[in-house]
C-alpha positions as CSV (number, residue, x, y, z in Angstrom):
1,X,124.7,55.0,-4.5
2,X,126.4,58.9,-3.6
3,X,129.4,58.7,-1.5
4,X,127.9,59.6,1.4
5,X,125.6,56.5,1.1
6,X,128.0,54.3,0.6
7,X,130.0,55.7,3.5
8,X,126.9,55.4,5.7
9,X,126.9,51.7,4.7
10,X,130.2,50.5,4.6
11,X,130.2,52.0,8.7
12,X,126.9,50.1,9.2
13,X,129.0,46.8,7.4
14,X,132.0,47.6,10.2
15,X,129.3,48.1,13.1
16,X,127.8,44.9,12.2
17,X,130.8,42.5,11.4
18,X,133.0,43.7,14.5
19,X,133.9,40.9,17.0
20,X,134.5,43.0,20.1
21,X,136.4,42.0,23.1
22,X,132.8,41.4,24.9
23,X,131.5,39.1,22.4
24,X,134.9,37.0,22.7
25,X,134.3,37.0,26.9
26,X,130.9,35.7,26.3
27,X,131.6,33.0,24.1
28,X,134.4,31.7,26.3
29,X,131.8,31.6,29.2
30,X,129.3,29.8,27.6
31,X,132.3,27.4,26.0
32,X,133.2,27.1,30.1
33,X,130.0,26.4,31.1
34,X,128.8,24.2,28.9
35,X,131.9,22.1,28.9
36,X,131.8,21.8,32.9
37,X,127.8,20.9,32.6
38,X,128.0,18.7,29.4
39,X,130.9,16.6,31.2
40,X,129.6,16.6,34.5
41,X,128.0,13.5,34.5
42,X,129.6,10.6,32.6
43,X,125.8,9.0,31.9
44,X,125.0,13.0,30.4
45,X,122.2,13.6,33.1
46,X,123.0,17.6,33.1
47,X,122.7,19.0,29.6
48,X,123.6,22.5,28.7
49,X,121.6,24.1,25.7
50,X,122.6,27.2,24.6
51,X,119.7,29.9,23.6
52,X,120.6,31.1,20.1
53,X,117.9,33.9,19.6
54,X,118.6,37.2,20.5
55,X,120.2,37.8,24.0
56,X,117.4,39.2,25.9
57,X,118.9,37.7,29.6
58,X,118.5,34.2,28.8
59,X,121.7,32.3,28.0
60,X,121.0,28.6,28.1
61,X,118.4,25.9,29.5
62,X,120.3,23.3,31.9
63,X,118.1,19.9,31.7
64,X,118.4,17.4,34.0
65,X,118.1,13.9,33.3
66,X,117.8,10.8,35.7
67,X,119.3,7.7,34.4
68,X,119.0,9.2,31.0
69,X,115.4,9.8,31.5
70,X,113.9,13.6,31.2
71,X,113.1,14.6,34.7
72,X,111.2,17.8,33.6
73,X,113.8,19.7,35.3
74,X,115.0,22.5,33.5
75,X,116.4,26.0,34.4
76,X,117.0,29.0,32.7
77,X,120.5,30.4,32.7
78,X,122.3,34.0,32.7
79,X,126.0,33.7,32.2
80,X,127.7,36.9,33.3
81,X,131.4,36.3,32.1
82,X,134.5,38.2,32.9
83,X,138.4,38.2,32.0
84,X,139.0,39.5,36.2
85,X,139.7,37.4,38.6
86,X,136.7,36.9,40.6
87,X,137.6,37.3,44.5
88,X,135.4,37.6,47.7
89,X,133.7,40.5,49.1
90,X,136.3,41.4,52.3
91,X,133.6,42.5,54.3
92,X,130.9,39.4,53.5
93,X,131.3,35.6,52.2
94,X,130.0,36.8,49.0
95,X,131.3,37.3,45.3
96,X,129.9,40.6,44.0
97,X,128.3,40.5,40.3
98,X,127.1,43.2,38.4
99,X,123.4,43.0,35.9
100,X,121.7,44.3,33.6
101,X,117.8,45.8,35.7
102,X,116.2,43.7,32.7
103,X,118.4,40.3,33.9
104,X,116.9,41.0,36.8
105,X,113.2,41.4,36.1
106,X,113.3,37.5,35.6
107,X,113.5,37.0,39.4
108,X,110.2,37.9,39.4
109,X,108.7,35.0,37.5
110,X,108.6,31.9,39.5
111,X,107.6,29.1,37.5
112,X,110.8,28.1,36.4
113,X,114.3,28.7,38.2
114,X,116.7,31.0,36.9
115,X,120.1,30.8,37.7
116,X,123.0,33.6,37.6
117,X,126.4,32.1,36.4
118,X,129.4,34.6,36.9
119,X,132.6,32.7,35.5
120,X,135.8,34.4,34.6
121,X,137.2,32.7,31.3
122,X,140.7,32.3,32.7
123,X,141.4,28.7,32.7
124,X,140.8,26.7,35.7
125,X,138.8,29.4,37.5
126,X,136.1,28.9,39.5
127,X,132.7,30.2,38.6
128,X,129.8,31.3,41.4
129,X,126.1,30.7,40.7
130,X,123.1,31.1,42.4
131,X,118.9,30.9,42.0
132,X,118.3,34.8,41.0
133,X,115.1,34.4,42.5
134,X,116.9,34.1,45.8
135,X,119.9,36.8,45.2
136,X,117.6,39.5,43.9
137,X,115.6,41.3,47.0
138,X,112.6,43.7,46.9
139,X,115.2,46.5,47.2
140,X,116.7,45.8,43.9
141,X,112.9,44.9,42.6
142,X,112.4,48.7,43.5
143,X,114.8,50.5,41.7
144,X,114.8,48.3,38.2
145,X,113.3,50.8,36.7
146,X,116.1,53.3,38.1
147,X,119.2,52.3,37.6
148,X,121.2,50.8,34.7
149,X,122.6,48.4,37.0
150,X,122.1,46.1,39.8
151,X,124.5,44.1,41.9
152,X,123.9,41.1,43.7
153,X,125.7,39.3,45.5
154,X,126.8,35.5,45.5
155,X,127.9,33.1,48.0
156,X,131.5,32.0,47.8
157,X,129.8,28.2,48.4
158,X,127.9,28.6,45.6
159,X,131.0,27.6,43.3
160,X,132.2,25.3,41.3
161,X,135.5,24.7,43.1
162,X,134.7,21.0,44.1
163,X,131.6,19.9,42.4
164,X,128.5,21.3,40.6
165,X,125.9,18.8,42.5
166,X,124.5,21.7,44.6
167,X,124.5,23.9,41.6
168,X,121.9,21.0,40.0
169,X,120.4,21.0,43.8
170,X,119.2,23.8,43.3
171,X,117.1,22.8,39.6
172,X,116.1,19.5,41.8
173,X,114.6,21.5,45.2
174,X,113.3,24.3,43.2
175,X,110.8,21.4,41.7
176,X,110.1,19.3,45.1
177,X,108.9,22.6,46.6
């Protein structure tokens, strides 16, 4: 191989191998997230399953079980993580999160509830969530194909601060609809 080629490839190696500091964010989120779904419930009827394939939007599947029984409840999941603080909007009772057009392009399917997590991976933190089918509006449908970024906003209820029942609510009513 000429020295150029072997240049070329030992960069590709470096490009390929290096951990950035967003790869370590995301893998703290999903450790949170898991962890707070996975323990939720001391019979397991909330299971976090993490999507391995290529990240194309889609984190995770939360399951729901009923007494240990599949329910047929399931949810896709988008984990948006962050080292900030995450604060309220001052003007609104909203937390503000930013994503990619394409994360958002799953709003429009509607057979099968997707929900936003945004969790800072500073210990004890609370993380927001919410159905992106109800947080993305026909004004950010229109200008997906526009921008390289959309922000939606979440409701400060929708947290995790004192218990994640309405988070699996929202699984549960998205299915008795």
């Amino acid at each position: 191989m000429s020295t150029i080629g072997t240049r070329s490839a030992k960069y590709l190696n470096d490009l390929i191998m290096s951990r950035t500091p967003t790869h370590v964010i995301e893998t703290q989120s999903r450790d949170r997230i898991r962890k707070a779904i996975d323990d939720y419930y001391v019979n397991g009827d909330a299971l976090f399953r993490e999507i391995t394939e290529r990240d194309y939007g889609i984190d995770a599947i939360i399951e729901l079980f009923s007494g240990g029984n599949p329910t047929g409840q399931i949810a896709f999941v988008q984990i948006k993580g962050t080292q900030n603080t995450i604060s309220p909007l001052k003007a609104s009772p909203d937390v503000s999160c930013t994503i990619p057009p394409s994360n958002a392009e799953y709003a429009r399917q509607k057979r099968i509830p997707v929900i936003l997590i945004y969790v800072c991976v500073k210990k004890d933190e609370t993380f927001y969530y919410a159905r992106l089918q109800d947080i993305v509006t026909d004004a950010h449908v229109k200008k997906i194909d526009k921008q390289k970024s959309i922000t939606v906003r979440i409701p400060i209820n929708n947290s995790s601060a004192d218990s994640l029942e309405p988070l699996f609510s929202l699984i549960r009513d998205y299915y008795e609809c």
